[in-house]
C-alpha positions as CSV (number, residue, x, y, z in Angstrom):
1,X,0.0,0.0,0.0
2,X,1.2,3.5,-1.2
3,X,2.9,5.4,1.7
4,X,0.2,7.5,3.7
5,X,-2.6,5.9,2.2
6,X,-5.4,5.6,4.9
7,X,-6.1,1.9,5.6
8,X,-9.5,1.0,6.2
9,X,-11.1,0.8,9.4
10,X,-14.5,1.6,11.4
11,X,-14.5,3.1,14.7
12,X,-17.0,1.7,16.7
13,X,-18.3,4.1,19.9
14,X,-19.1,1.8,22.6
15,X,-19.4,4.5,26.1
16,X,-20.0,1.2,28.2
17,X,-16.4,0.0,27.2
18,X,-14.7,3.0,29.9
19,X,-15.2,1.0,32.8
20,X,-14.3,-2.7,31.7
21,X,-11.3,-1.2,30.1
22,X,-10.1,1.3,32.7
23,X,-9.3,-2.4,34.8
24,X,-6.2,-2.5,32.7
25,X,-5.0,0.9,32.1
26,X,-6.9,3.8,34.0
27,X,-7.0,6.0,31.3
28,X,-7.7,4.0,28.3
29,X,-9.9,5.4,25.5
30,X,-9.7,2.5,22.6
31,X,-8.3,-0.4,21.6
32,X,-7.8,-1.8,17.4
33,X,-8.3,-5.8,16.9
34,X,-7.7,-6.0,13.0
35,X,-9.3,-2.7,11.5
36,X,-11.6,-2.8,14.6
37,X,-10.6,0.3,16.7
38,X,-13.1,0.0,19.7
39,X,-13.7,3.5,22.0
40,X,-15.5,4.2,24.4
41,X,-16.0,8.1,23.3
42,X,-15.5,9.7,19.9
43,X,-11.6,10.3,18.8
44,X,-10.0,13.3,18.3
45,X,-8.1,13.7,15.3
46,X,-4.6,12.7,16.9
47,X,-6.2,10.2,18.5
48,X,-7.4,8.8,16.0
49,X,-3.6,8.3,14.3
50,X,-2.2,7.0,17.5
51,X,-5.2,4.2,16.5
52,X,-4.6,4.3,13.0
53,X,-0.7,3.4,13.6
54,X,-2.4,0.1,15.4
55,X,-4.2,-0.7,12.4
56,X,-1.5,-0.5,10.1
57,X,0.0,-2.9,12.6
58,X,-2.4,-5.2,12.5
59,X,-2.4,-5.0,9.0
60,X,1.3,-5.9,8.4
61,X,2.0,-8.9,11.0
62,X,-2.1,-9.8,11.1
63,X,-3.4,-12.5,13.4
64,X,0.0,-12.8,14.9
65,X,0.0,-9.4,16.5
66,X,-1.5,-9.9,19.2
67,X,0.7,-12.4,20.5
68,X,3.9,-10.0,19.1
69,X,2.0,-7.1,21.1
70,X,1.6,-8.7,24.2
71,X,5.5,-10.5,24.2
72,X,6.6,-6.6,23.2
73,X,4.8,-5.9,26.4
74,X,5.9,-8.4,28.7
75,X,10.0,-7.8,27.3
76,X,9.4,-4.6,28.6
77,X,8.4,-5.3,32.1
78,X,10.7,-8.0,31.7
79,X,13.3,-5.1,31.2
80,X,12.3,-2.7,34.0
81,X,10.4,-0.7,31.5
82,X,6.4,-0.1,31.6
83,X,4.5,-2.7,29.6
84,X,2.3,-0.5,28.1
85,X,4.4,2.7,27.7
86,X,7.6,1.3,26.8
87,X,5.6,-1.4,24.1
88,X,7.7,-0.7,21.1
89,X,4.1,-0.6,19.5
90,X,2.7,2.1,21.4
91,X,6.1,4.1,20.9
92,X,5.1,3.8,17.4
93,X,1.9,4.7,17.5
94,X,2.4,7.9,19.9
95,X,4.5,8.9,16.8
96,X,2.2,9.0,14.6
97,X,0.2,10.9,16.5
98,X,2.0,13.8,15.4
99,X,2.2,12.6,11.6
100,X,0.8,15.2,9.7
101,X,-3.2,14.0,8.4
């Protein structure tokens, strides 16, 4: 797929997600399975990239990134690092945040 071409996805607003997800991380707002990206309010734009990166993700390594995701997670912990913060997916995905739309 041509550099910066949008993948497809659906965003799916589901408010009664905040509480069932804030278990894992207190201040979660979404999580992408596949092209899935799950929220529990509407995104805003950078959001929505940070989300977007995830798709792409998913996308490139497919069915097999979840299990990539979560042993990026636990190497991390393993490490001293944060799980979730230090995940060299989220790093990613916090970067393109601030790609240009």
């Amino acid at each position: 797929m041509k550099q910066g071409t949008p993948l497809p996805h659906r965003v799916h607003v589901l408010p009664w997600l905040r509480r069932p997800g804030s278990v894992m991380l207190r201040n979660w707002l979404a999580i992408t399975i596949g092209r899935h990206i799950l929220a529990w309010r509407d995104l805003e734009p950078r959001e929505l990239r940070h989300e977007l990166e995830h798709v792409r993700q998913w996308a490139e390594f497919g069915p097999a990134f979840a299990a990539r995701y979560l042993r990026a997670s636990f190497r991390a912990w393993r490490g001293g690092a944060r799980w979730y913060h230090d995940n060299p997916y989220e790093v990613a995905a916090r970067a393109a945040e601030d790609r240009p739309d």
